[in-house]
C-alpha positions in Angstrom: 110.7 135.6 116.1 109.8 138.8 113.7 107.1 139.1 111.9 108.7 139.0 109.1 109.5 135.8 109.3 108.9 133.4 106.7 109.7 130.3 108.6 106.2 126.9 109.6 106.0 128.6 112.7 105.1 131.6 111.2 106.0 129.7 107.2 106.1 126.9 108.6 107.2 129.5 111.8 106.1 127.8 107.6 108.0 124.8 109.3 111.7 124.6 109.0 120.2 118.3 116.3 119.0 115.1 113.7 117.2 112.5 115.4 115.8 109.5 114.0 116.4 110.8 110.1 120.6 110.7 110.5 120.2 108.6 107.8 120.4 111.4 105.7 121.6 114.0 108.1 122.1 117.9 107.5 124.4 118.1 105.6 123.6 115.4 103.3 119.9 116.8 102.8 121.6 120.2 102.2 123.8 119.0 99.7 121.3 116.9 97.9 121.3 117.3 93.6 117.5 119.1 93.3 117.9 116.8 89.5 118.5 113.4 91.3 115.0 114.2 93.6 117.2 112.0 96.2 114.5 108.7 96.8 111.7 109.9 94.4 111.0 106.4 94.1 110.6 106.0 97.7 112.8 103.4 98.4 114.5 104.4 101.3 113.1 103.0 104.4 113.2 105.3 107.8 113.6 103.9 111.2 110.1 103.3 113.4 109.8 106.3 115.3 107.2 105.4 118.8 104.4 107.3 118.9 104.5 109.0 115.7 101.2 108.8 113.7 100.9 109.5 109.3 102.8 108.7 106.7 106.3 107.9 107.9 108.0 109.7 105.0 105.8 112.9 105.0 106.7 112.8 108.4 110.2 112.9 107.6 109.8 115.4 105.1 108.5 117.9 107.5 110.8 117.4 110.7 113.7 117.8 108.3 112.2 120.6 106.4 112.0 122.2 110.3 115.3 121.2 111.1 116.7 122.8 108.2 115.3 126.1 107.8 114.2 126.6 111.4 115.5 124.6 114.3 119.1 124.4 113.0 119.7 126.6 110.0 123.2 126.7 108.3 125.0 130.2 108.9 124.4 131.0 104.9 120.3 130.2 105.4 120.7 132.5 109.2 122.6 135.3 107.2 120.1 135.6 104.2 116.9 136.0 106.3 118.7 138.2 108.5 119.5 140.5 105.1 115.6 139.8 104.5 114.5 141.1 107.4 117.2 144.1 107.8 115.6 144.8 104.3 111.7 144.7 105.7 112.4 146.5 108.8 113.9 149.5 106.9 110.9 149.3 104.4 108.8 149.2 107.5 105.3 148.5 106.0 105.0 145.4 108.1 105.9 141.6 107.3 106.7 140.7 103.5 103.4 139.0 103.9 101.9 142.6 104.3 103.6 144.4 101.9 102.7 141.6 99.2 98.8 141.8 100.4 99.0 145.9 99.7 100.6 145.4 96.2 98.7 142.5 95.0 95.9 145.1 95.1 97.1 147.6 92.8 97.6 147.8 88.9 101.3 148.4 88.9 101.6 144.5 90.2 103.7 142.7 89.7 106.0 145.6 88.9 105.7 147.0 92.7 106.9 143.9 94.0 109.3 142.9 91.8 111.2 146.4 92.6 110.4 145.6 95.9 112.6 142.4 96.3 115.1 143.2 93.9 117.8 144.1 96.7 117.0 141.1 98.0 117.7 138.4 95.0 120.8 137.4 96.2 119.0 135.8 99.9 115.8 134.8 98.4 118.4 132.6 96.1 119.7 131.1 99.4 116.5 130.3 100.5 115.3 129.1 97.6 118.3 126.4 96.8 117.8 125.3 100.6 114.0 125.1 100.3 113.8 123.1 97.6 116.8 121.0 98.3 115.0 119.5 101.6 111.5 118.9 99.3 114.3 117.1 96.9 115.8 114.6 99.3 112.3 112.7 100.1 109.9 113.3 97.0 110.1 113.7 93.5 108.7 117.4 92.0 106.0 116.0 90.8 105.2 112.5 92.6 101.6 112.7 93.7 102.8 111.6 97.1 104.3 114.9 97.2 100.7 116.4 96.6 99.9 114.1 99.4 102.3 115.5 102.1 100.9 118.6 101.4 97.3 117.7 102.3 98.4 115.5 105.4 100.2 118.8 106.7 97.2 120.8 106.1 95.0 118.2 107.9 97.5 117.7 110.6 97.2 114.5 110.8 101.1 113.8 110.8 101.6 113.4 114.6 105.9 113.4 115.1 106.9 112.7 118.9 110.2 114.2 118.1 108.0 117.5 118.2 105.1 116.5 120.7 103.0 118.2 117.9 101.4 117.8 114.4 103.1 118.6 111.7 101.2 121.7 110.4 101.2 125.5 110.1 101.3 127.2 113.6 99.1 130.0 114.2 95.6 131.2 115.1 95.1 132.1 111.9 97.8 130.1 110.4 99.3 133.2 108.6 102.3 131.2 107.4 100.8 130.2 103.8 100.6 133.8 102.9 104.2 134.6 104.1 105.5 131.7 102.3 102.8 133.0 98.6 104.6 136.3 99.2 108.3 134.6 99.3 107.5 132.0 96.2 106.4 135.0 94.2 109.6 137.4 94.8 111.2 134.3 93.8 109.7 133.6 90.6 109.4 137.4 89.3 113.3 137.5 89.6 113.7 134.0 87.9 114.8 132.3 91.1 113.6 128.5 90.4 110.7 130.0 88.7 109.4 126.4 87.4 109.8 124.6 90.3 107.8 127.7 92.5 105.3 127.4 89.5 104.9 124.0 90.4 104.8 124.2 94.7 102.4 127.0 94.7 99.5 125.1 93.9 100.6 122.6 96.4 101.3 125.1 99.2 97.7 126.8 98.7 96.2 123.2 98.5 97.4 122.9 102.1 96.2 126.4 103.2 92.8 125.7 102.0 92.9 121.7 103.5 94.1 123.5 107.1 91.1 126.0 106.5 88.6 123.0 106.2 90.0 121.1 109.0 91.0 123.4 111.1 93.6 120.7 113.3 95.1 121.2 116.8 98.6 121.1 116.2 99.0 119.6 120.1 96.9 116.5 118.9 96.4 113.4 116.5 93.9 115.2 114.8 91.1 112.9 112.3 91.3 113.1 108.7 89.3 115.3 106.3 86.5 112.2 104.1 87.9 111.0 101.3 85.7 112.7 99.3 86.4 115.9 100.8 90.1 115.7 100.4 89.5 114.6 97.0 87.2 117.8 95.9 90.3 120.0 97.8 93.0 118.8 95.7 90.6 118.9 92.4 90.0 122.6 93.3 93.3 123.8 94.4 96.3 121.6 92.5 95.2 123.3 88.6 95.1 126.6 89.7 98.5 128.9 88.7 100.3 131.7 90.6 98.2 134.4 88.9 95.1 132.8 90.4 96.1 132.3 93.7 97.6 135.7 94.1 93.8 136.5 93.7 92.8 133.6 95.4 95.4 134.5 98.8 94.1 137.6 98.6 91.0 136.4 100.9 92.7 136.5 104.7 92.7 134.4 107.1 91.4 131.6 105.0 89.8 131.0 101.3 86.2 132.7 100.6 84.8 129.0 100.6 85.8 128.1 103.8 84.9 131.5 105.2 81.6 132.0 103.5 80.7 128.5 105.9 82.7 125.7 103.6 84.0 122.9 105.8 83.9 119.3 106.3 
């Protein structure tokens, strides 16, 4: 795996074979109308799954999400990053996680980076429609329980068997939620699902800062965050807009708060 590379296990590389979830099935999550928010009202029931421990569908959400963009990708999802990283290497200033950090610093952003991943529109598109097509399939874009997934992963509390790990961001920093601020925003400057990006950031950096706080094992069950901590997290994090968190991810390997001796 590059650098480069935006998947859980980095982004989720972020996350991202069908076991226990054929149900829906590749192709059917990949093929899922981003209007119809598949179950959004959480009416599709999921078949017990031993040993798994959280929220069965935020669960679900993440395995697939894995799956999907990581584990098994579909040759169109496999050909765009491999144009994204083609792209990076001949750059070479690093990751796209890097090359947004330098940018982000200067007064000619956003215009840098927009030129920046102009010659890559066309991939980011592709990654974009297959992104968002998993989140789609299991939550409504803006159920609350969606916010919740979110927070669960960051805690790590989502324990699947299928993976003999928690559900969370890999890495020592997890490095991931940067690599995944830089893609959204290369997105949105070029118009690519702009709303819907507006609308994850938030949501993505709500699960950077609950990870930062909790600081889970991904090889364990790991306890969750108080109530009221959780609770003060998603207050904090869920308002703020793109503009503020490209300040706010500015602050590596976790949030000022946390790193200035925030915690539980």
């Amino acid at each position: 795996m590059t650098s480069s590379d935006p998947g859980r296990r980095q982004i989720l590389q972020s996350t991202l074979g069908i076991t226990a979830a054929a149900a829906l099935g590749t192709a059917g999550l990949l093929n899922a109308p981003r209007a119809l928010a598949a179950d959004g009202g959480g009416r599709r029931q999921f078949p017990p799954v031993p040993g798994m421990h959280g929220d069965r569908r935020a669960n679900e959400l993440w395995y697939q999400f894995d799956e999907i963009t990581l584990v098994s990708q579909p040759p169109e999802l496999k050909d765009a990053y491999a144009a994204i990283y083609s792209y990076i290497d001949q750059v070479g200033k690093g990751s796209i996680a890097d090359i947004w950090l330098e940018m982000v610093k200067t007064n000619a952003y956003p215009g840098n980076f927009t030129a920046f991943a102009a010659p890559i529109k066309q991939p980011l598109e592709v990654v974009s429609r297959i992104q968002l097509g998993v989140f789609d399939a299991f939550y409504h874009p803006r159920s609350p329980r969606l916010v919740s997934a979110f927070s669960w992963f960051g805690q790590g509390v989502l324990y699947d068997p299928r993976r003999k790990q928690a559900h969370t961001m890999n890495g020592d920093p997890p490095r991931g939620y940067h690599t995944w601020h830089a893609y959204l925003r290369a997105m949105m400057f070029h118009d690519i699902d702009r709303q819907r990006w507006r609308e994850l950031a938030p949501r993505i950096a709500l699960a950077w800062a609950t990870q930062s706080t909790a600081k889970p094992d991904v090889t364990k069950v790991n306890p969750p965050l108080p109530r009221e901590t959780v609770r003060r997290l998603k207050a904090s994090w869920i308002p703020r807009t793109p503009e503020r968190l490209d300040t706010d991810l500015q602050s590596f390997p976790y949030p000022w708060s946390t790193r200035q001796g925030g915690g539980r």
